[in-house]
Structures are given as structure tokens and as C-alpha cells.
N, C-alpha and C positions, 0 to 999 in steps of 0.2 A: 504493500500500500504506500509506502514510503516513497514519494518523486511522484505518485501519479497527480494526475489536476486536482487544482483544486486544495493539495492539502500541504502542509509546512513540512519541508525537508530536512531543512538547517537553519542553524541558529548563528548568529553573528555576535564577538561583542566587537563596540569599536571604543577607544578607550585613549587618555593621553598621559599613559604609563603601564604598557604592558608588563613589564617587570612586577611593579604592585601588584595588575590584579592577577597575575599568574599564580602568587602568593597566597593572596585571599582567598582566590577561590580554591586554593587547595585545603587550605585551614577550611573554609565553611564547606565545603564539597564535596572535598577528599582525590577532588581532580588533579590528572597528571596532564603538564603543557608539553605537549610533540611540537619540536621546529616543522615549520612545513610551508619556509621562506622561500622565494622563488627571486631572481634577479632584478635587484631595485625595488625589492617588498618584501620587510619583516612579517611573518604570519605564523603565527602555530593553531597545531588544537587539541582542545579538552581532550580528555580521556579517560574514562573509566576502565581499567583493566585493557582491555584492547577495542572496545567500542568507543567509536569517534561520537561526542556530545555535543561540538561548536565550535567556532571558529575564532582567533584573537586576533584585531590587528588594530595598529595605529591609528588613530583618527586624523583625517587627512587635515596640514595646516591652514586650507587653502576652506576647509569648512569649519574648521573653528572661529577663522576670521569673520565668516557668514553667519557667527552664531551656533555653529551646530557644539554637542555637549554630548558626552560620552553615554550610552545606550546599548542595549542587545537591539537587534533585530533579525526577524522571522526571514524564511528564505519559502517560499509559497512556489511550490512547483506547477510549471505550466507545460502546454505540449508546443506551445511557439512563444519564445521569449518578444521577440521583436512583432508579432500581430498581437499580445495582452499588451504591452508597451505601448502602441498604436492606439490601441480602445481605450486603454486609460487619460491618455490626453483628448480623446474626443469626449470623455464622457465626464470632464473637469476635473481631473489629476494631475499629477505635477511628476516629470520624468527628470531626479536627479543627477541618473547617472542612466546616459541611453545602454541600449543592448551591445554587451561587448563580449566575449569570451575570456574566460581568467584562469586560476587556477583552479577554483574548484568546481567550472562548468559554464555556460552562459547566461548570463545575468541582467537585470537590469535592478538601479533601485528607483523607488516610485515613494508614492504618497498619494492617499484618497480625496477626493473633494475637500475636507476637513484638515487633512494637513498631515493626517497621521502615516508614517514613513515605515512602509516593509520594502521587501524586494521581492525580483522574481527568479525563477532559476530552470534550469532545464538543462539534464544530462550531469549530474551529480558526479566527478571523480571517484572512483570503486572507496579512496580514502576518506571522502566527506558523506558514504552514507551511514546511515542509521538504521539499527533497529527497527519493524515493525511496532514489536512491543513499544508502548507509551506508558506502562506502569512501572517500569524497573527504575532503582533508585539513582538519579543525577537526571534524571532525562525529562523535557520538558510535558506536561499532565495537563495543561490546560494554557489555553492562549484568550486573551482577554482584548475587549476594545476597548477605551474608554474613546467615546466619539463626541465633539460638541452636540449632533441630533441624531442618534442612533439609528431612528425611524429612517429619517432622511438617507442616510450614507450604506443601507443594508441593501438598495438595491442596485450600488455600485458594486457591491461584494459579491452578488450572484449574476451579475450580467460579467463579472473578470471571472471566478472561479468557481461558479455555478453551486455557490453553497445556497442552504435553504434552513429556514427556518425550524425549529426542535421546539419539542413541548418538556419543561422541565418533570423531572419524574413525581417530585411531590412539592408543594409549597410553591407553585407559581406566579410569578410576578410580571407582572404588565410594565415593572422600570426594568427590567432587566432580560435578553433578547439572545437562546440558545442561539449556534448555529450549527448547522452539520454540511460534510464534505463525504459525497458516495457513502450517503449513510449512516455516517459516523458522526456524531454529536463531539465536536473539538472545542467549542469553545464558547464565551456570550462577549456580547459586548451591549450597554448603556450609556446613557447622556452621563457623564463625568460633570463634577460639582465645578461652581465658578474658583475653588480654590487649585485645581488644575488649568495651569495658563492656557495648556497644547492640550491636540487629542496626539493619542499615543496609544501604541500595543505594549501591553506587558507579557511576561512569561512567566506561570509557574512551575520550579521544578519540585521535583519528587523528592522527601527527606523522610527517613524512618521517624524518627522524634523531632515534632516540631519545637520544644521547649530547647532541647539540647542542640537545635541547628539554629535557633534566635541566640543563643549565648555565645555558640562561635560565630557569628555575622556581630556581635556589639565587641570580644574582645580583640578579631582580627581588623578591628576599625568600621567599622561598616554601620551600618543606622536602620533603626526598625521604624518606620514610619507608621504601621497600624496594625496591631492584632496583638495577641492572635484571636480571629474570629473564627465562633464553629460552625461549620457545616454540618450536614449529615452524616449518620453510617462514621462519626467519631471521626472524622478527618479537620483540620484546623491550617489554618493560612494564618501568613505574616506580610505585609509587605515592606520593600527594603532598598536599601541602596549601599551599593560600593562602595570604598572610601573614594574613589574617582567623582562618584556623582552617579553612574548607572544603576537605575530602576530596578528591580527583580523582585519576582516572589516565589515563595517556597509554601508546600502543602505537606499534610504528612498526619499523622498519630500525635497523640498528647501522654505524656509520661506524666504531668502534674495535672491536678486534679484540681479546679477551683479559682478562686482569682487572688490576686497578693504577688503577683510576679512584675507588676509596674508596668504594664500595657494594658488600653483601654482594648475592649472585645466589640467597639461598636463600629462602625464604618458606613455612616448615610441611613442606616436602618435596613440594609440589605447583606447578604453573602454573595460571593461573586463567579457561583459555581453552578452546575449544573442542577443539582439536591439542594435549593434554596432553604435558607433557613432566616424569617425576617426576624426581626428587636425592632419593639418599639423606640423613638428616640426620647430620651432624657428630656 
């Protein structure tokens, strides 16, 4: 299932201290950085054991000067990189970096009506694929929008990768908008609060204990911005940031029991998963 249409391949981070976050993310991850630089571009990637989990690379100077700020981003496989590229700008999208070939296959990076920045990819290097499985631990479990109009921008996402609308399993929410890809229910996305400047995709990865993976994301430097909040079926989210600046969340089991760990469990009065679970707000 991995590279076909429609669904996330690879995972990017881009970052303006690869050395750091190689570190970090080994402390919070357990991930090993493979060189996998090619002439005139420092690049490695993750690794679990020998499954490849994402790519690392500098964030180009020439877009930080533009403002851009260090980030993962999703790698959305398509079966014409250069005809989705084409429809995204007819259908008010923004083509950062056109269709080019690289090293880890043919790419393009984009952004939706709304501003929010993934890429596209097509023909995966045998070294940058993934797993099928989506449940094993380091690998990304859910992919999230946060959109200025969610309503509005969901039907840019099934005219490029022909994803479709998902009915949550229990607890369903009218803020918040499953989506699926060949069937598979991957991910939601919602209207994001005015205290998010940008729409932006997040990613969560997979961690056994979500208590004991918040403690190494705050001592390897890192910042817990909200949770842990619970889901269903005992599963619990944090969201976070690198000591760079880059976005991330992580989902997983709870080992502590109760509240007194100094993080609030609330987030807008919703959960951001598939197994909704609302709170009222305070």
C-alpha cells in the first residue's frame, strides 16, 4: 500500500541543525541517522533497526530568508508527479519546488489553497520505502490537518489524491473531518484555533509509553505544547516541538494513571483522532 495514490510515503524533516536533531530524536525515538548524502546535499535517514522512518536534511538558506522555519513534512505519493503539480496550481495551490527528480525519487513540494505545505513523490528509492504496517513503534499513526476552513480545502484533497470522507467509529464530531485513502481511514483534519498563525500538517508517531516519551522530549530539550489528551481504547497524544522549532506528535499507552504530571488534558474541547473522545471546556 505504501507509494500507491493517494496515501503518505515519506516523511521529511527539514531543520537548521541537523547534528541536534539527529541527537534528539535519538534520545526521544531511539532512532539511528544513516548518511545518505549525495553531491552538494547533506541528507541522512531515521532508522529503526533497518526500517527506513524519514528523511533529514538542511533547510535551504534561501527559505529561511523567505521565512520558512524548520518542520516534518509528508511525502503523498502520486502516479504523475508533474500532472498533480499541474492541478494543484489550477485548483489554487502554491508549487514551491516544481517537479524535479532527487534522490529519493520524483518530487514536487506544494501547499493547498490554505497555505498548508506537503509534497508529492513518485517512485520511492528501494532505501526510502516503508513498511506497510502503520502500527509498529517510531512510524508515523496518524496524519492531521489543521486547515484555516476545513470544509472548504477537503475538496482540494480528493480532486489531488482522491481521498474521501470517514465516519468516526464512536463519538463523532461535526469540528472535526476523518479522511480515508483506498479505504483506509489515515487521518482528520479541522478549522485550527486563531492561536495557530498557519495551516499546517502534523504527524503522529507511535511510542509505547506516552508518559515516558513526554519526559524524554522535555529532558533532550524539546517542548510539550498540549497533552497528554485521551483518546479511546487507552491510547493518549502529546503535542511537541524540537529544540529547532519543528512541530511533532506522538500517541501511545499511558503508564501513569490520573492527572498531577503538569500538563493540561484539554485541547479546544476535542481529541484529534479517529475514536473521538470530546471535554467539555472549563
Amino acid at each position: 500500500m505504501i507509494g500507491q495514490h493517494g496515501h503518505f510515503a515519506w516523511y521529511e524533516l527539514m531543520t537548521t541543525d541537523m547534528a541536534a536533531a539527529k541527537a534528539f530524536y535519538a534520545s526521544v525515538m531511539g532512532w539511528r541517522a544513516q548518511d545518505a548524502s549525495v553531491p552538494g546535499m547533506a541528507y541522512a535517514q531515521f532508522t529503526a533497526g533497518k526500517a527506513a522512518l524519514g528523511g533529514l536534511i538542511e533547510l535551504p538558506v534561501d527559505a529561511r530568508k523567505m521565512g520558512a522555519t524548520p518542520r516534518w513534512m509528508g511525502y503523498v505519493g502520486v502516479d504523475d508527479v508533474d500532472a498533480a503539480a499541474a492541478r494543484i496550481a489550477r485548483l489554487g495551490g502554491a508549487i514551491y519546488v516544481p517537479p524535479t527528480t532527487t534522490n529519493i525519487g520524483r518530487i514536487a513540494v506544494v501547499a493547498d489553497p490554505q497555505t498548508a505545505t506537503l509534497a508529492l513523490v513518485k517512485g520511492l528509492k528501494s532505501g526510502s520505502r516503508q513498511a506497510a504496517d502503520r502500527s509498529g513503534q517510531g512510524r508515523v499513526g496518524w496524519h492531521e490537518l489543521f486547515a484555516n476552513d476545513w470544509e472548504k480545502v477537503f475538496g482540494f484533497y480528493g480532486e489531488i489524491f482522491g481521498w474521501r470522507k470517514a465516519e468516526a467509529e464512536i463519538g463523532a464530531s461535526e469540528t472535526y473531518q476523518l479522511f480515508s485513502a483506498g479505504g483506509q481511514t489515515i487521518g482528520g483534519m479541522f478549522t485550527k484555533r486563531a492561536a495557530e498563525s498557519v495551516a499546517f500538517w502534523l504527524y503522529y508517531f507511535n511510542v509505547e509509553d506516552i508518559d515516558a516519551a513526554a519526559e524524554r522530549v522535555k529532558v533532550a530539550g524539546g517542548g510539550i505544547l498540549e497533552g497528554p489528551l485521551e483518546l479511546s481504547a487507552g491510547i493518549w497524544i502529546i503535542r511537541c516541538t524540537d529544540p529547532q522549532g519543528a512541530a511533532f506528535a506522538l500517541q501511545g499507552k499511558r503508564s501513569q494513571q490520573g492527572e498531577g504530571i503538569g500538563w493540561s488534558a484539554e485541547w479546544s474541547g476535542i481529541s484529534s483522532r479517529g475514536r473521538l473522545v470530546t471535554k467539555p471546556r472549563a
